[in-house]
C-alpha positions in Angstrom: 21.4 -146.9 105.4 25.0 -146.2 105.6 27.1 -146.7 102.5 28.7 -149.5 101.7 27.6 -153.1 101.6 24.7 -153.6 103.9 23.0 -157.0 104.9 19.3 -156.8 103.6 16.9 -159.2 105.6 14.1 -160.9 103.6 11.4 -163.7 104.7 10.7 -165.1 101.6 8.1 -163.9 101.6 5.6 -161.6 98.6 3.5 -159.0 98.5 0.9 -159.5 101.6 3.1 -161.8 103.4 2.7 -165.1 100.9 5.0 -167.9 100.9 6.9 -167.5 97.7 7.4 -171.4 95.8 10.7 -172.4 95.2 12.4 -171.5 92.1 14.5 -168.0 90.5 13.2 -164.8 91.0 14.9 -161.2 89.6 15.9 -158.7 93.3 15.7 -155.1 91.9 17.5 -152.5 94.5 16.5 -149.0 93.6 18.6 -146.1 95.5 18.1 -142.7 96.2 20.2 -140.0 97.2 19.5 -136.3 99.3 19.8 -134.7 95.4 17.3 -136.7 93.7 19.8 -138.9 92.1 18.7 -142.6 91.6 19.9 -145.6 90.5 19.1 -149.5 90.4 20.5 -153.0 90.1 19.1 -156.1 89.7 20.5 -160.0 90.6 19.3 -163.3 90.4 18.4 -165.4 93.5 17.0 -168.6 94.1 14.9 -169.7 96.8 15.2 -173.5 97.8 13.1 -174.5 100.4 13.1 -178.0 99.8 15.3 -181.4 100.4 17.2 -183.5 97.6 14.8 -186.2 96.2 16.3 -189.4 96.1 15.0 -192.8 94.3 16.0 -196.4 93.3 16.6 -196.4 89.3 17.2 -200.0 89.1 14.6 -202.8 89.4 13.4 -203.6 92.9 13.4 -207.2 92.4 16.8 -208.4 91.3 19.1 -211.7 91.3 22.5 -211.8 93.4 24.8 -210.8 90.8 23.1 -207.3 89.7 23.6 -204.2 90.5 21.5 -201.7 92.5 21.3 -198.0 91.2 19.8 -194.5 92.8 20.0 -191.1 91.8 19.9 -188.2 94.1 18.9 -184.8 92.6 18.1 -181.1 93.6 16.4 -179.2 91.5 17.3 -175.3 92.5 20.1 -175.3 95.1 22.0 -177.7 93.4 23.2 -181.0 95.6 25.9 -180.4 97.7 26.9 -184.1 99.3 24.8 -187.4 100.0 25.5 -191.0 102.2 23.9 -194.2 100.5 23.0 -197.1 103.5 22.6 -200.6 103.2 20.9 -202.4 105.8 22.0 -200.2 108.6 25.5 -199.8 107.2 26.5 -196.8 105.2 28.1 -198.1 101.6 28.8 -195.0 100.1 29.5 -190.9 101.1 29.8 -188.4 97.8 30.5 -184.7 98.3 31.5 -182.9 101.7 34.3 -184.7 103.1 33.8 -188.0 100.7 34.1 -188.9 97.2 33.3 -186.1 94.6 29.7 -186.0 93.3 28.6 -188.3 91.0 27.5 -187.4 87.5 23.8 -186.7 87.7 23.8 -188.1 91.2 24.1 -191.8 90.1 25.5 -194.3 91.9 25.5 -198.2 91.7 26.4 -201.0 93.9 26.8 -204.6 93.2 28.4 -207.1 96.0 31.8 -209.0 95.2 29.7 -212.6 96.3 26.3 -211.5 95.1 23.9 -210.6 97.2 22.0 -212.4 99.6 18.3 -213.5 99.4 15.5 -211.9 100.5 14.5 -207.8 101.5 17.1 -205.2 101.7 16.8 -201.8 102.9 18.0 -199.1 101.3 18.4 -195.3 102.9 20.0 -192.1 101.3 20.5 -188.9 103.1 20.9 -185.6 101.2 22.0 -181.9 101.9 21.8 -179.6 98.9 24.0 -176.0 98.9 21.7 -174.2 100.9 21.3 -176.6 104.2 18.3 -178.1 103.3 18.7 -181.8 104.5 16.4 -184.8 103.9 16.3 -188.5 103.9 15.1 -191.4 101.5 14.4 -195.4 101.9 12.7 -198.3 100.5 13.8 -201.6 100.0 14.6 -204.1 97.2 14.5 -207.9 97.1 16.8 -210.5 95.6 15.8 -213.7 94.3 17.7 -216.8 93.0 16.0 -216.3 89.4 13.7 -213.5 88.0 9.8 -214.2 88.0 7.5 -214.7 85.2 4.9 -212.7 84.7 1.8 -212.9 82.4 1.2 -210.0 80.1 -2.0 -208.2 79.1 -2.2 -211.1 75.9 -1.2 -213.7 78.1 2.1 -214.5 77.2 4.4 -215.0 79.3 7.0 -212.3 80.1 10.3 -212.3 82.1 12.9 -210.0 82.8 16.3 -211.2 81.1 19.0 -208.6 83.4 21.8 -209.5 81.0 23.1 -211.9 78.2 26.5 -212.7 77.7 28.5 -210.7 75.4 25.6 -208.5 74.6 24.1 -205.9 76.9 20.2 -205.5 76.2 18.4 -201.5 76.2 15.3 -203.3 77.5 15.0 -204.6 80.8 11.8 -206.6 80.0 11.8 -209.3 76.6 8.7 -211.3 75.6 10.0 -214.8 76.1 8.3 -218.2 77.0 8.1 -219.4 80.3 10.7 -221.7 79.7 13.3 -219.3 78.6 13.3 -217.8 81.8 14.9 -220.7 83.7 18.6 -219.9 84.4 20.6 -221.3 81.5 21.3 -221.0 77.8 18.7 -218.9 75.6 18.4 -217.7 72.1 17.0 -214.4 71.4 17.0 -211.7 68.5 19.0 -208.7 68.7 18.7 -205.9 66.0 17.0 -208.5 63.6 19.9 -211.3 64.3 19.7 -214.5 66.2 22.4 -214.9 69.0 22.9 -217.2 71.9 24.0 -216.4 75.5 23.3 -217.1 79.1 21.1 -215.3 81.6 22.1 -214.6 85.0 
């Protein structure tokens, strides 16, 4: 070896030729010279061997006037840029030659008339910083008002998305059937009763 800087192939490989997992690992570099003289250096590097995951965060069934959320993550690379689709279309392009990255690789959608009803599909492709590339989908479903459901204790439970003038934590509130028709309900909210509308 010559000095100077000198490109150093590796497979990726350990000791008897296994497939290292993905994750940091410590590269010593020990030198010696024709008088004995040695020395050594050491640097971090990281092997990524693996695609961005991507998911839906936000409920898959929904009514028209909520939002949709996903997150896109890499966990050693880091994510480098990301397309969200909607039903064929693409909706949304962060990082590359688009928008800038999101914060934690959140994004949300919601559409200016609501969306329609029935089954959309959702598809997210990903690159993270070393060229590995992958790609996501699953669907969600709109309905005109959420479902009840029946709980363990057989009460009945529905999902209230959002109340007028306050913004609930929980996506899920024990209810009666009959709150969950679309229209005026009243509910308790840090130990106070309040009014408002779900939508």
């Amino acid at each position: 070896m010559t000095e100077g800087q000198s490109p150093i192939p590796w497979d990726g490989r350990g000791e008897g030729g296994a497939t290292l997992p993905d994750g940091p690992y410590t590269l010593t570099l020990a030198s010696h010279d024709p008088s004995g003289n040695t020395t050594s250096a050491q640097t971090r590097i990281t092997i990524d061997s693996t695609a961005p995951s991507a998911s839906l965060i936000s409920p898959s069934i929904i009514t028209p006037s909520q939002s949709v959320g996903f997150q896109v993550a890499d966990g050693e690379s880091g994510l480098a840029s990301f397309s969200v689709s909607l039903d064929g279309q693409v909706i949304g392009e962060y990082g590359g030659f688009g928008n800038s990255l999101p914060p934690n690789g959140q994004v949300g959608f919601s559409a200016r008339t609501g969306w329609t009803l029935g089954m959309h599909r959702w598809e997210i492709s990903a690159a993270d910083n070393v060229g590995n590339r992958g790609t996501t989908s699953g669907t969600f479903t709109v309905v005109a008002r959420v479902p009840v459901q029946s709980s363990s204790s057989g009460v009945k439970r529905c999902v209230v998305p959002h109340l007028v003038g306050q913004t609930l934590k929980a996506s899920k509130r024990m209810l009666s059937a009959a709150h969950c028709r679309i229209g005026r309900v009243s509910y308790r909210l840090a130990g106070r009763r309040h009014k408002g509308r779900v939508i």
